[in-house]
Each structure stands twice: as C-alpha cells, then as structure tokens.
ZADO-1210 file (C-alpha; in nm, 4 decimals, padded with zeros to 6 digits):
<atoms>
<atom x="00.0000" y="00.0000" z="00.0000" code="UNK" pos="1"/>
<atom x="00.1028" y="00.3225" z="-00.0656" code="UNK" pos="2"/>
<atom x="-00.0329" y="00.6771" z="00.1113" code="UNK" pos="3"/>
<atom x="-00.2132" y="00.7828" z="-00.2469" code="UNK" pos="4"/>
<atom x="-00.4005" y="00.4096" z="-00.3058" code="UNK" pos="5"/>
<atom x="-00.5801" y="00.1892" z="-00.0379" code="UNK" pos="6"/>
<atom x="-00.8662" y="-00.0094" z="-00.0075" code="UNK" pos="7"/>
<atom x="-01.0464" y="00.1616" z="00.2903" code="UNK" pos="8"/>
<atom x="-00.9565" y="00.4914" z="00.3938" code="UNK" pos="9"/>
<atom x="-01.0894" y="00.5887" z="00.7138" code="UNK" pos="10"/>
<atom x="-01.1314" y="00.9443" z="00.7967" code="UNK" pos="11"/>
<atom x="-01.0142" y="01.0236" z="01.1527" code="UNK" pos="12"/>
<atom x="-00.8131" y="00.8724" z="01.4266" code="UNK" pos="13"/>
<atom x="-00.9670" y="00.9586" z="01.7155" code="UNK" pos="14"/>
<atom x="-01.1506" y="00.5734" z="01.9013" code="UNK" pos="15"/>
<atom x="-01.3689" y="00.5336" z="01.6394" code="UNK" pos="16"/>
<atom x="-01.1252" y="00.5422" z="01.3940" code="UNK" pos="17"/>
<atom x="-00.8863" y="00.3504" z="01.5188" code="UNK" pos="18"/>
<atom x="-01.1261" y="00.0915" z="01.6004" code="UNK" pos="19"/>
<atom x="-01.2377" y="00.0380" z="01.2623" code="UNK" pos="20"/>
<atom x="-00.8622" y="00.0407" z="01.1465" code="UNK" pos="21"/>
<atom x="-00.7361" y="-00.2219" z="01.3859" code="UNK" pos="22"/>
<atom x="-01.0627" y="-00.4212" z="01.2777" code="UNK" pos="23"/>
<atom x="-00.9530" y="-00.3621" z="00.9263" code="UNK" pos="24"/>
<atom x="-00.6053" y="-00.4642" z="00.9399" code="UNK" pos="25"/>
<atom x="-00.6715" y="-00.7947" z="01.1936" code="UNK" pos="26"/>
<atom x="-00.8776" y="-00.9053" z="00.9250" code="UNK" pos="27"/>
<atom x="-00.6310" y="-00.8109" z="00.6618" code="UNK" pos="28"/>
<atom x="-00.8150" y="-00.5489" z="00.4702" code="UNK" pos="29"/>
<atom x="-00.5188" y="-00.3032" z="00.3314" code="UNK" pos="30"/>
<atom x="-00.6641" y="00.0155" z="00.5373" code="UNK" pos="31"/>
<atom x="-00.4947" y="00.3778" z="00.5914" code="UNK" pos="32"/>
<atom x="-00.6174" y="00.6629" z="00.8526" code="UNK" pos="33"/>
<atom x="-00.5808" y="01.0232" z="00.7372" code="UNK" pos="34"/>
<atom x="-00.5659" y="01.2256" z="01.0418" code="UNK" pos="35"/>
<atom x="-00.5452" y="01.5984" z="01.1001" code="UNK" pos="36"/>
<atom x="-00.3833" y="01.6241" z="01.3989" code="UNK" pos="37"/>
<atom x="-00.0421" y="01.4465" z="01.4472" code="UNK" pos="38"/>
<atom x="-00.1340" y="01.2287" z="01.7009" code="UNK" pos="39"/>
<atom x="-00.4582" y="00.9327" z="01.7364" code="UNK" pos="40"/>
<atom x="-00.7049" y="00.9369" z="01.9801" code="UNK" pos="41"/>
<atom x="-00.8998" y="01.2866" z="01.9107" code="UNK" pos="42"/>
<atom x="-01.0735" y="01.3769" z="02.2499" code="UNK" pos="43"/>
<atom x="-00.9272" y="01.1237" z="02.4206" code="UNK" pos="44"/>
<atom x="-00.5704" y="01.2455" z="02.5031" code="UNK" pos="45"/>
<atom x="-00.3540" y="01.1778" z="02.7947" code="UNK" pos="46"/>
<atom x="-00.0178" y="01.3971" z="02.8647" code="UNK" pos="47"/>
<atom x="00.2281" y="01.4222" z="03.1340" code="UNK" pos="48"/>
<atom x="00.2530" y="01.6730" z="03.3696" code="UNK" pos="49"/>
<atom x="00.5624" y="01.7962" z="03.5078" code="UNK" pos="50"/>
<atom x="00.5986" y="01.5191" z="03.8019" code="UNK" pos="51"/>
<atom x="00.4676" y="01.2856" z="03.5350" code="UNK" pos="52"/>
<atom x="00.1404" y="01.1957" z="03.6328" code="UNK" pos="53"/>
<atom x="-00.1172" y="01.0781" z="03.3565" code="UNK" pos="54"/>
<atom x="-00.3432" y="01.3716" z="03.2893" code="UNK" pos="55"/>
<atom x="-00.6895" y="01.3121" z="03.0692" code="UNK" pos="56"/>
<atom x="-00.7440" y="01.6038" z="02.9215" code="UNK" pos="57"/>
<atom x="-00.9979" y="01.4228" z="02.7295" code="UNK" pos="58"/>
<atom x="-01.2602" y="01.1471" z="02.8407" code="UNK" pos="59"/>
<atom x="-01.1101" y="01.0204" z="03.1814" code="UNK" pos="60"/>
<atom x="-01.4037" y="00.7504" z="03.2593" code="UNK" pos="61"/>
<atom x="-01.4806" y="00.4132" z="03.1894" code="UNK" pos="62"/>
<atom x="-01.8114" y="00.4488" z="03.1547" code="UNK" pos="63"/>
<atom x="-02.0069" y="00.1426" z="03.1809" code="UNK" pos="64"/>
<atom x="-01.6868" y="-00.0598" z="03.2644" code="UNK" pos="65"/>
<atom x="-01.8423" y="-00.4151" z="03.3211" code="UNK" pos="66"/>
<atom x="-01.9241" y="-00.3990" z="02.9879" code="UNK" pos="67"/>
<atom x="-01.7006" y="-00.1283" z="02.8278" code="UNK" pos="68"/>
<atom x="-01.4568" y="-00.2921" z="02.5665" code="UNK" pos="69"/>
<atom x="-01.1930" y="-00.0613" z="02.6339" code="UNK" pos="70"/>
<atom x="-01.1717" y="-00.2398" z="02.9817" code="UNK" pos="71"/>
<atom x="-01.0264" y="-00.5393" z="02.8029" code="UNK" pos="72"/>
<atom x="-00.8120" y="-00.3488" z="02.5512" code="UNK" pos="73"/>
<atom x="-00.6479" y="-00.1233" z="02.7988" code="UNK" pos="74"/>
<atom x="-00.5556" y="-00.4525" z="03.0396" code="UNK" pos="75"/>
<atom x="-00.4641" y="-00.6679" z="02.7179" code="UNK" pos="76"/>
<atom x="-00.1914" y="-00.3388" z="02.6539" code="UNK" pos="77"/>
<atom x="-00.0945" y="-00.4075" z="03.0419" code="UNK" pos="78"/>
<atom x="-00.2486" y="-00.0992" z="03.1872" code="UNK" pos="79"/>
<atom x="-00.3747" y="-00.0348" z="03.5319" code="UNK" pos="80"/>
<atom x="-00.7120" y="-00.0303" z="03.5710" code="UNK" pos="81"/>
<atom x="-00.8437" y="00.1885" z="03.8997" code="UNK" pos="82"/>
<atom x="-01.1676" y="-00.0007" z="04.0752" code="UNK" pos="83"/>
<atom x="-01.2165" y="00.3061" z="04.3168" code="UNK" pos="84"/>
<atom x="-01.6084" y="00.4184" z="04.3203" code="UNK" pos="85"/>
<atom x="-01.6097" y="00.7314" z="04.1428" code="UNK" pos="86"/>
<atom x="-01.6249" y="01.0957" z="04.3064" code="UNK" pos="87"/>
<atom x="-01.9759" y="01.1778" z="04.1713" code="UNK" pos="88"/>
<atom x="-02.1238" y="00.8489" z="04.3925" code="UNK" pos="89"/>
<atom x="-01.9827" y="00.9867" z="04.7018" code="UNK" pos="90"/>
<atom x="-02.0989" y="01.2883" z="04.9510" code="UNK" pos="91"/>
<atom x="-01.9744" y="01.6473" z="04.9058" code="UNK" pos="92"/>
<atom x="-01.7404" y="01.8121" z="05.1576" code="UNK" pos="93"/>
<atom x="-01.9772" y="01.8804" z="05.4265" code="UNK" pos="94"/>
<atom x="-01.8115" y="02.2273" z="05.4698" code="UNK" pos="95"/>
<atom x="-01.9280" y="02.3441" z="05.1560" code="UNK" pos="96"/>
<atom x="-02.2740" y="02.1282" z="05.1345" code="UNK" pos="97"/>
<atom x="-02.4698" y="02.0440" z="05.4735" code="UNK" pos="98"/>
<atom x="-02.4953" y="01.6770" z="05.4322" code="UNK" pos="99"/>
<atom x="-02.9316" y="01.7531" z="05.5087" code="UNK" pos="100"/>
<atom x="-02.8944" y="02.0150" z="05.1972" code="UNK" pos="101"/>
<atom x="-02.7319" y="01.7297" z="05.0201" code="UNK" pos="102"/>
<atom x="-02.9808" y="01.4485" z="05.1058" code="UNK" pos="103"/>
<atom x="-03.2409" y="01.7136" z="04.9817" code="UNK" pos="104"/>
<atom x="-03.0958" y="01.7788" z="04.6864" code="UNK" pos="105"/>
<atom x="-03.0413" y="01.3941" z="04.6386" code="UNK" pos="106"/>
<atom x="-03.4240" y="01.3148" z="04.6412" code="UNK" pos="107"/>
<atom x="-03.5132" y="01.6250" z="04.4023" code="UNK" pos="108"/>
<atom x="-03.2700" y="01.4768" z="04.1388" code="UNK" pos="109"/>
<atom x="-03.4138" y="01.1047" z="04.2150" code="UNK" pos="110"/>
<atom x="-03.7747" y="01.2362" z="04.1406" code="UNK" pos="111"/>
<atom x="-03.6791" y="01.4038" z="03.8495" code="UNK" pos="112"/>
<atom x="-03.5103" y="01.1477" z="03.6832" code="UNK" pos="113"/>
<atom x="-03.8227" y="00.9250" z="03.7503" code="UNK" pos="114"/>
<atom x="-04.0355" y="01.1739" z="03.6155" code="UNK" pos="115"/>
<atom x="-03.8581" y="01.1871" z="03.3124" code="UNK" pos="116"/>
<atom x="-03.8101" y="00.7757" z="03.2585" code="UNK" pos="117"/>
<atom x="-04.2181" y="00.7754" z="03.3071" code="UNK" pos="118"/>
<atom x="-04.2875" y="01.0527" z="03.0743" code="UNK" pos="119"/>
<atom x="-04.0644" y="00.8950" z="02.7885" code="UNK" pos="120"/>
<atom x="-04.2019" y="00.5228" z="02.8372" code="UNK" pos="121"/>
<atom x="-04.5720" y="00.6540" z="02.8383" code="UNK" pos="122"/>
<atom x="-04.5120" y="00.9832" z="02.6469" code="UNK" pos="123"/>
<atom x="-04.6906" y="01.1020" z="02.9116" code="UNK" pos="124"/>
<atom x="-04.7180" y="01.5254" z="02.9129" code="UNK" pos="125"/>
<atom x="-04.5411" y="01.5148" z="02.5528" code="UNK" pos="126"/>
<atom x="-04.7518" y="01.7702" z="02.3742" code="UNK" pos="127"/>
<atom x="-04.9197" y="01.7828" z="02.0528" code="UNK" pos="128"/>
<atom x="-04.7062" y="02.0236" z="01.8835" code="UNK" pos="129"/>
<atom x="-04.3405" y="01.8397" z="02.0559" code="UNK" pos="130"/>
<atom x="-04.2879" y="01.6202" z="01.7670" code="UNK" pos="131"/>
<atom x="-04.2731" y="01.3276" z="01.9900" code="UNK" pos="132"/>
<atom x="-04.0110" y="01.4900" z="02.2081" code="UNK" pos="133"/>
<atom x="-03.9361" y="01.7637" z="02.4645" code="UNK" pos="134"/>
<atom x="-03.6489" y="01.8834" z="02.5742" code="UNK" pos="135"/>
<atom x="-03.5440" y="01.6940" z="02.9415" code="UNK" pos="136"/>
<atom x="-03.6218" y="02.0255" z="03.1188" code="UNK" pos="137"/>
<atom x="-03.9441" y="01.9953" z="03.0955" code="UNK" pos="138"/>
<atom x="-03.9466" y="01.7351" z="03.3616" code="UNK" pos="139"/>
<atom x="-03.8056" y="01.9407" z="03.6174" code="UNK" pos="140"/>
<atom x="-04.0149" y="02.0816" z="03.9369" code="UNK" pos="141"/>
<atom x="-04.1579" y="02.4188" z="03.8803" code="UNK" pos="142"/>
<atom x="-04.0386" y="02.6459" z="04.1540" code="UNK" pos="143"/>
<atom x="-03.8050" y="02.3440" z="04.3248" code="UNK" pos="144"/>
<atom x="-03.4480" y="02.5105" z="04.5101" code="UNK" pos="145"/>
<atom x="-03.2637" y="02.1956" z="04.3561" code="UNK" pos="146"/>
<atom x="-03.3680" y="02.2538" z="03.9966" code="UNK" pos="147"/>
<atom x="-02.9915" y="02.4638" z="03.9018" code="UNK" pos="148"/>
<atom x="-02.7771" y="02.2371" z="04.0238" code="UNK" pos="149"/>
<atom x="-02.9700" y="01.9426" z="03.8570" code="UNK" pos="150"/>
<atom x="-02.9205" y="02.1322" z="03.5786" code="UNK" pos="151"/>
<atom x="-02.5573" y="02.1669" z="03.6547" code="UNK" pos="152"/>
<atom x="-02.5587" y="01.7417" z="03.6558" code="UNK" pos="153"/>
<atom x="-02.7207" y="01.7876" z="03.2851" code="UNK" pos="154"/>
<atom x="-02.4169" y="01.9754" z="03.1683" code="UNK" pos="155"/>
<atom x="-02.1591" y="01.7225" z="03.2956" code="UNK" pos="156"/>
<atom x="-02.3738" y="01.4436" z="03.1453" code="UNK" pos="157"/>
<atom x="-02.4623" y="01.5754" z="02.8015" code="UNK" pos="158"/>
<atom x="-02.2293" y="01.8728" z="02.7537" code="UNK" pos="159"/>
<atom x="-02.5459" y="02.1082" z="02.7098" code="UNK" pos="160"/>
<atom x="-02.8330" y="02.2658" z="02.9888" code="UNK" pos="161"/>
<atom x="-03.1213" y="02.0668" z="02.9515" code="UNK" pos="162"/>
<atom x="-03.3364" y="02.3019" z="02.8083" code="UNK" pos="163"/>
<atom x="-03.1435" y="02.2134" z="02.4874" code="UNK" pos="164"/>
<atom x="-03.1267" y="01.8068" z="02.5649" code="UNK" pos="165"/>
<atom x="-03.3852" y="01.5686" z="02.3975" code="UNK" pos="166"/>
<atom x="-03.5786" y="01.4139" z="02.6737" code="UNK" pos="167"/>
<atom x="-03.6031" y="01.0584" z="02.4932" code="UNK" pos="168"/>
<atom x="-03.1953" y="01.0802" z="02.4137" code="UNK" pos="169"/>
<atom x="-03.1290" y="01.1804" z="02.7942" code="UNK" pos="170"/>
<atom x="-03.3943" y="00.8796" z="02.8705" code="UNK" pos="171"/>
<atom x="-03.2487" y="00.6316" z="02.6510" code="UNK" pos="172"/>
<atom x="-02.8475" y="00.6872" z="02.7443" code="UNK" pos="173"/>
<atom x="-02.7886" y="00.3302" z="02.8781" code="UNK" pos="174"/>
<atom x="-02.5290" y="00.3248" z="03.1740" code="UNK" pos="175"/>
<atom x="-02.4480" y="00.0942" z="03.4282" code="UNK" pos="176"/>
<atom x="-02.3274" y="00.3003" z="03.6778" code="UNK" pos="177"/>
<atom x="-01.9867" y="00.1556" z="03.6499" code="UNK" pos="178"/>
<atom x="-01.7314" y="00.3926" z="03.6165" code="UNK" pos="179"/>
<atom x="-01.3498" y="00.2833" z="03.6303" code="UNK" pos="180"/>
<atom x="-01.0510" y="00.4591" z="03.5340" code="UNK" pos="181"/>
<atom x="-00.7208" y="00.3821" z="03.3744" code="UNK" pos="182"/>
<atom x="-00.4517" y="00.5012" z="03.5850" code="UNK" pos="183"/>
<atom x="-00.1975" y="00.5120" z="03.2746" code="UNK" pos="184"/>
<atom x="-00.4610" y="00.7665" z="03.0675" code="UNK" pos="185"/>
<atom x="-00.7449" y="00.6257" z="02.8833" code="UNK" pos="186"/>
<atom x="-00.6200" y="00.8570" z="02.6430" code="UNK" pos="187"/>
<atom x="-00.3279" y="00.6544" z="02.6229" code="UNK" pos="188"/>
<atom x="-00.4891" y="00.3409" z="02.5862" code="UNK" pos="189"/>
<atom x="-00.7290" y="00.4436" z="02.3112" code="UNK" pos="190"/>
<atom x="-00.4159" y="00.5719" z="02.1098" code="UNK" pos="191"/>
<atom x="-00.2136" y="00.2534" z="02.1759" code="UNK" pos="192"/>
<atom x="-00.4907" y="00.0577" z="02.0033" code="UNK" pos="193"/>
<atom x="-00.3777" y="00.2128" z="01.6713" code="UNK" pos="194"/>
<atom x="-00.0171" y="00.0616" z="01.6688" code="UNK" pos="195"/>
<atom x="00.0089" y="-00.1286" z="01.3700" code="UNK" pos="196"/>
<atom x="-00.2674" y="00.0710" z="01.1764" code="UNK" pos="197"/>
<atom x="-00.1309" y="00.2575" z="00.8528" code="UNK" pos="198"/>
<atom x="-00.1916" y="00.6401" z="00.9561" code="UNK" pos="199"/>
<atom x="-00.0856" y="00.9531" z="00.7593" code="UNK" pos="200"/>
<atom x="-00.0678" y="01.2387" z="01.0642" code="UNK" pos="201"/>
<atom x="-00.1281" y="01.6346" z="00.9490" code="UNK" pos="202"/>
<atom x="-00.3334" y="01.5867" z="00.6670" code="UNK" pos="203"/>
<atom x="-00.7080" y="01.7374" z="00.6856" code="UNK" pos="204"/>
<atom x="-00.9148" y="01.5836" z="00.4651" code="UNK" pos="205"/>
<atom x="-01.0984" y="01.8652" z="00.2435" code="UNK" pos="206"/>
<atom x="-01.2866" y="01.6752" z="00.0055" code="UNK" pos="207"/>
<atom x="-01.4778" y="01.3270" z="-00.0547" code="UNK" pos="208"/>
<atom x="-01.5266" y="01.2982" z="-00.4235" code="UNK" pos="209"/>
<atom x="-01.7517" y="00.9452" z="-00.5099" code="UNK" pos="210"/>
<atom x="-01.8586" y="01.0764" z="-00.8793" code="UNK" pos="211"/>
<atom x="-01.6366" y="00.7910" z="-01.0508" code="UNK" pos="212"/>
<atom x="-01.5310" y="00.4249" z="-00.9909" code="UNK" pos="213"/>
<atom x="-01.3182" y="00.4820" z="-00.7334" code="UNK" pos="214"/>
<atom x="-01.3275" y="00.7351" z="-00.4477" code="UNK" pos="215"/>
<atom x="-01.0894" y="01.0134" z="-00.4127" code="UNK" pos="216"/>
<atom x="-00.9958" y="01.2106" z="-00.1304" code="UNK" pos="217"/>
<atom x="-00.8146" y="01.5272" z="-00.1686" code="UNK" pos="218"/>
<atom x="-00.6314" y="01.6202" z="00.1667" code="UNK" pos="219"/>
<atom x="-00.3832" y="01.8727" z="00.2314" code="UNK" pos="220"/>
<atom x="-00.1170" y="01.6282" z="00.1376" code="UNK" pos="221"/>
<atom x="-00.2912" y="01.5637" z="-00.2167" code="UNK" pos="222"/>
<atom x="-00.5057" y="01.3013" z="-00.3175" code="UNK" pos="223"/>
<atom x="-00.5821" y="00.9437" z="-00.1859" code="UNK" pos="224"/>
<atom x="-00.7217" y="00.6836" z="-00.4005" code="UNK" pos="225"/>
<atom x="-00.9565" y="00.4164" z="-00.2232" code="UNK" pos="226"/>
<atom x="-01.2766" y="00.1195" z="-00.2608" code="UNK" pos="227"/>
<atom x="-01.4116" y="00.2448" z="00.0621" code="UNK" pos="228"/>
<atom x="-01.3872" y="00.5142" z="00.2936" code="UNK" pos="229"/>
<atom x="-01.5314" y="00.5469" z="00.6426" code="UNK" pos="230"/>
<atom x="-01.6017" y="00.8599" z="00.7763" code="UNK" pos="231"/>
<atom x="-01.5812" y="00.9130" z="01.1593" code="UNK" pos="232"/>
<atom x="-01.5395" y="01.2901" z="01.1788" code="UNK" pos="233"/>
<atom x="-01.7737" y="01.5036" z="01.5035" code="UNK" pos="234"/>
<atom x="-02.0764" y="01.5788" z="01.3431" code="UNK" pos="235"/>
<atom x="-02.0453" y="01.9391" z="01.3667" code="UNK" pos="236"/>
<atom x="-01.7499" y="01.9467" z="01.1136" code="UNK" pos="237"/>
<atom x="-01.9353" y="01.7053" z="00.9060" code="UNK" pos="238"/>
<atom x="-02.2634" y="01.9551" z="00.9219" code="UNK" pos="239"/>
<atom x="-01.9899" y="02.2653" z="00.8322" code="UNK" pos="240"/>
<atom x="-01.8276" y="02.2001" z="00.5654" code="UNK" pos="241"/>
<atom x="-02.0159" y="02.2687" z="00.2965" code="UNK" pos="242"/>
<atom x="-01.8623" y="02.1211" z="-00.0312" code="UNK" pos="243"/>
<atom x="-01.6921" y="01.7892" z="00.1594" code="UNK" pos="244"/>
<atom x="-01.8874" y="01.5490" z="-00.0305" code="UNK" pos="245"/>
<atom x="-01.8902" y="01.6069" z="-00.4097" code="UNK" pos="246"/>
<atom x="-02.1660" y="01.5146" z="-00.5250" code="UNK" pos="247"/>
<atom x="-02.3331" y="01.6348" z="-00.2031" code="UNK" pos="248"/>
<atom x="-02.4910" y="01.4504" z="00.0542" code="UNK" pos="249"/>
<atom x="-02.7584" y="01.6427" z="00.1543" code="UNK" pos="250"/>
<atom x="-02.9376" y="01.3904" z="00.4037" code="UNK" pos="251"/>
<atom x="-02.6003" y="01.3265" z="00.5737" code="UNK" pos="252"/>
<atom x="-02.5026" y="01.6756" z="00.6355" code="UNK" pos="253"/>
<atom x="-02.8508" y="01.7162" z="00.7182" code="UNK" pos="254"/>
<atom x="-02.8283" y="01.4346" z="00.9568" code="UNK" pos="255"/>
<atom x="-02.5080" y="01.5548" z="01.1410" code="UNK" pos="256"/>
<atom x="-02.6331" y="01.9257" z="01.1779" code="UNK" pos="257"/>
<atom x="-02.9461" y="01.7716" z="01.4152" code="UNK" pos="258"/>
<atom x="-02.6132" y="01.5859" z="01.6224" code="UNK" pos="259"/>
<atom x="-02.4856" y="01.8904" z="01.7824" code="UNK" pos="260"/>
<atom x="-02.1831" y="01.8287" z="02.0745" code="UNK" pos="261"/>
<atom x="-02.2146" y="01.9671" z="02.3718" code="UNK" pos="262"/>
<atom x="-01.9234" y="02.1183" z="02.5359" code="UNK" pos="263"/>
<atom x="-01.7275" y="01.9988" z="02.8670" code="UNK" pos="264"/>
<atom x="-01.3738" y="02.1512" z="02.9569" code="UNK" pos="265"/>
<atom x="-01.1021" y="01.9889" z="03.2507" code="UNK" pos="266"/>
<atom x="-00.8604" y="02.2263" z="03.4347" code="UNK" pos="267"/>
<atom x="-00.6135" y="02.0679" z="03.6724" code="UNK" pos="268"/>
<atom x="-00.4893" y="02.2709" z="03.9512" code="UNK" pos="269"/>
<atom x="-00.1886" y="02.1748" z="04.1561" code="UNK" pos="270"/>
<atom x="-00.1792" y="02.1314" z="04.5498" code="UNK" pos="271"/>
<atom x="00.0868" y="02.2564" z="04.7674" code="UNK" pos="272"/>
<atom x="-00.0447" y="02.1319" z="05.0691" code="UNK" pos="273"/>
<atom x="-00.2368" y="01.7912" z="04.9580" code="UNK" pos="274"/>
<atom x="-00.2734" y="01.6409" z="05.3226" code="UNK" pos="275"/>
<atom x="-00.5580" y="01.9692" z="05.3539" code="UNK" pos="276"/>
<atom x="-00.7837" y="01.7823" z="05.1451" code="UNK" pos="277"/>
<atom x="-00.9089" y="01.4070" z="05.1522" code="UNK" pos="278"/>
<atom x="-00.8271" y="01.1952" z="04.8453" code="UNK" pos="279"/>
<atom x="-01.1237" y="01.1264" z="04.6372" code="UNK" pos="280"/>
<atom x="-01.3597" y="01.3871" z="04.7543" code="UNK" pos="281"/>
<atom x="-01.5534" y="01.6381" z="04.5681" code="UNK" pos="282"/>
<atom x="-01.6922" y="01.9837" z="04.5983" code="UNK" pos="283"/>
<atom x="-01.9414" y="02.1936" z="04.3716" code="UNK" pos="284"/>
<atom x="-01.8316" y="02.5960" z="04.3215" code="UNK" pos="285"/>
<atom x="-02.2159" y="02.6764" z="04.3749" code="UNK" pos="286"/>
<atom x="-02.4783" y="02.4643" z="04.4474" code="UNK" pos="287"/>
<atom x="-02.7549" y="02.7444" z="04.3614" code="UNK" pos="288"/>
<atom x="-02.6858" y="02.8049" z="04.0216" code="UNK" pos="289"/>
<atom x="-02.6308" y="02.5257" z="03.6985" code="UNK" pos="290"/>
<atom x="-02.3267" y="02.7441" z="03.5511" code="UNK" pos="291"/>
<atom x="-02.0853" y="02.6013" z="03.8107" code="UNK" pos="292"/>
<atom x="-01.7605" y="02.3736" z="03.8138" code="UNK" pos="293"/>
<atom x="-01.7380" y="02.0492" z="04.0025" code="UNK" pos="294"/>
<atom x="-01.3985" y="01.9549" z="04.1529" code="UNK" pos="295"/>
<atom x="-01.2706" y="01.5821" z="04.2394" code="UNK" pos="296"/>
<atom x="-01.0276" y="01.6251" z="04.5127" code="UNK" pos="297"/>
<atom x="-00.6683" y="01.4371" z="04.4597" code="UNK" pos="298"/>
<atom x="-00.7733" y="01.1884" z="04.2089" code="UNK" pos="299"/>
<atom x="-00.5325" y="00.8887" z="04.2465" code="UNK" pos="300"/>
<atom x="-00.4581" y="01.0375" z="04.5440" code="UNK" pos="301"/>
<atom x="-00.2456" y="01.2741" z="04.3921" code="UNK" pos="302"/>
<atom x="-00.1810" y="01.6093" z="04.5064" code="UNK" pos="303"/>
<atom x="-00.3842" y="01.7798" z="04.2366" code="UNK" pos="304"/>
<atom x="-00.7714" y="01.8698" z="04.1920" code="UNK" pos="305"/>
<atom x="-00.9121" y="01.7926" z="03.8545" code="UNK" pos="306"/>
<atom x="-01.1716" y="02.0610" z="03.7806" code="UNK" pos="307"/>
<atom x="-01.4622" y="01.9972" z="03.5026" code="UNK" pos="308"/>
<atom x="-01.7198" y="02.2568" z="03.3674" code="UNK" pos="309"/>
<atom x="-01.9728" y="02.2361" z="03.0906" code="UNK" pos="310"/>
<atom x="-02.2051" y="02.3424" z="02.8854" code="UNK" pos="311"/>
<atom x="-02.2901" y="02.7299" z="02.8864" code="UNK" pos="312"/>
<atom x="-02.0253" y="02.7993" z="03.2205" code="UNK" pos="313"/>
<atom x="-01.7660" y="02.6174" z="02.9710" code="UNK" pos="314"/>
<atom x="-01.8425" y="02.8183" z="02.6756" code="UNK" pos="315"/>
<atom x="-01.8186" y="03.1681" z="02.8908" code="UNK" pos="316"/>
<atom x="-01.5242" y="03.0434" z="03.0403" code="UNK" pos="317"/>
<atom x="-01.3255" y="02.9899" z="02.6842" code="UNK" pos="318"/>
<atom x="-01.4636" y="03.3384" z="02.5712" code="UNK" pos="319"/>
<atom x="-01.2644" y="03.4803" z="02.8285" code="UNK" pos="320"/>
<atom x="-01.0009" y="03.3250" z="02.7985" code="UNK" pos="321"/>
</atoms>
C-alpha cells in the first residue's frame, strides 16, 4: 500500500477510527487513517505533567466498565485499571454542602429522573405540537431550590443545559453506573490501540469525491485513491463544511447538523499542601446556580484537583479566555 491508493480509507483517528482500522487490518483489509492532527485518539488524550502523572485532558471515565470494551483493551496493553467508586457516587465536603442540603438535593434529582423515565415510556405530558419529544427540562419541578444544580448534573452528562437536551436521548443513554478509570490515561490506551494501523498524521481531509469508480480524497497532502472510505469525523465538522462530499450529501449533512456536541472543559490545579484535602472527595463551586464547576479532590490520590465545567459555564469560560 502506498499513502495515495488503499482499499479503505478511514477518515479520523480519534476511538472510532482507530477501532475500525485495527478491525480492518486484523482481518487483513489493506486500510490507511488520514488524520489531522499528528497524534490518534482525538478527544481522548492523555499527557504528562511535570511530576509525570497521567493527565486526561480528554474522556477520563470508563463508563459502563463491566461492559465497556476498552476495559479489556487497555488490560490486554498491560495498563492499570483503577476499581475506586467514582467521586460523583460519594458525599460532598460537608463544609461546603450540609450533608441535610445534600440528602435534599439527592431526592429532588431522584424524582426528576423518575419523572422523566415515566414521561418517555408513556409519552406522558409530551404535547401535541413536541414532535414526539421535549427537551429533558421539561421534567423538572416548577419552583423546586434543587432545579440549578440538577441542571448543573445535565451539563456534565450531556455537555449542554437541559433546556437544549432531547428528553427521549437523555432517557435512553444506557449506563451501568460503572465507572473505572485507567490510571496510565485512557487517552493513552485508546491511542495505543492504533499501533500497527497505517496512519498519515497532518493531513485534513478537504474533500470526498464518489462521482467515478473509485473514491478520491483530496487532503492537504494531495489526493488518496480508495474502494471504501469510512467517515468518523464530530458531526459538527461534518454539518460545516459545505462542499466535503462532491456530489453532495444532503441527508447526511442534514443528519449531522441535528447531532450537535455539547461542550465539557477539565482544568487541573496543583496542590501545595495535599494532606488539607481528603483523596477522592468532591466539591461543587455553587450549588444554587447550573453554571458552576465540580472539583474531584486528589484523584489517584495525587496532590492535584481535577476541575470539570460544561455546557454554557464552559463556553463563557473559553470566551474569556
């Protein structure tokens, strides 16, 4: 194979694209991935800080880990896997949240979510003009003290308030509550599963053209012959660039504009004095408003906090800088 002829070009190397790659090539299918960036993985990233501890800027969790096939993948590689219950199923620093506020606040976010699972399996409430959905806010207690901060939860779930989050998608995001890390970087991991794969690193892909027999993608490297190409770009660049697919695909840029990310940002702060705080713990910056961090208190039990914010608080937070 050479970089301007394969048989399946695959168009990103972030986990989806490296999945279908190693696929490709265990099977023997002559495969290439043309990736922008000059490194795999794409959100998931790991680097080293300065006393070289793993950081994730990118996903961190192992969602769903009894199940998760990354699990197997990142112990096959020899990683560390970290059992330890995650921050989010354990109480707040009573200093900054009365453990009675917190119990409160507990059951409001309980009822809600059963609210919502009813309304979705009966479509109970959906109204006649909601197109057979609503967005998840819908669901929450008129008037109820706990309704920001459940809000808040939203954001670090879906990216996004939930004003703008589809009620049935919230419903139907299927999690079992097992959440492992990898103490290595998942980041790591995810990129380590591309060793082997044929990848071409810097090259943005700026067109798909499928008028003749064969395909042919014109990057900024110049142009790429292949049988097949599999796409596996956010949907937000796909809905953006107008003119990737010649001919156009209407339905499929169509398709990716109703996909819209949400947003969720990390900031790791270092401790000077990490005996102050207890490992694991967590804190919210407000518990009275939904545009508010939440802080995991020496994860690893290192002497660090790892700081996440989301949705809107995110986005003001990058516009100033």
């Amino acid at each position: 194979m050479t970089t301007s002829n394969t048989e399946v070009a695959i168009i990103g190397g972030g986990a989806a694209g490296i999945a279908a790659g190693r696929r490709l090539r265990d099977a023997g299918v002559e495969c290439l991935i043309i990736e922008a960036r000059s490194r795999l993985g794409g959100r998931a990233w790991t680097v080293a800080n300065a006393a070289g501890y793993a950081l994730d800027l990118g996903c961190g969790w192992l969602h769903s880990a009894d199940r998760n096939p990354w699990v197997a993948i990142a112990e096959a590689q020899g990683r560390t896997i970290d059992r330890t219950a995650p921050p989010w199923s354990q109480p707040s620093l009573a200093s900054t949240f009365p453990l009675n506020d917190q119990h409160d606040f507990g059951k409001a976010m309980q009822q809600f979510f059963e609210r919502l699972s009813a309304a979705v399996a009966n479509r109970k409430d959906f109204g006649k003009d909601s197109g057979d959905d609503m967005p998840a806010s819908a669901w929450l207690e008129p008037g109820n003290r706990w309704n920001s901060l459940i809000t808040a939860i939203g954001t670090y779930i879906s990216g996004t308030e939930l004003e703008h989050m589809s009620a049935l998608d919230f419903e139907h995001y299927d999690d079992t509550e097992v959440n492992w890390r990898v103490l290595q970087g998942y980041g790591t991991a995810i990129a380590a599963h591309g060793d082997g794969v044929p990848v071409l690193f810097d090259c943005p892909v700026t067109r798909i053209d499928h008028a003749g027999k064969r395909l042919r993608i014109e990057t900024a490297q110049g142009g790429i012959a292949a049988d097949a190409v599999i796409v596996t770009l956010p949907s937000t660049v796909l809905a953006n660039a107008e003119g990737f697919f010649a001919p156009a695909l209407p339905e499929k840029t169509r398709a990716a504009s109703r996909l819209p990310l949400g947003l969720a940002d990390k900031l790791f702060l270092s401790l000077e004095r990490p005996e102050e705080f207890a490992a694991g713990g967590r804190l919210f910056g407000r518990t009275d408003r939904a545009g508010t961090g939440t802080y995991h208190l020496r994860p690893f039990g290192r002497p660090m906090i790892e700081a996440f914010y989301a949705g809107q608080c995110a986005r003001d937070l990058e516009a100033g800088g």
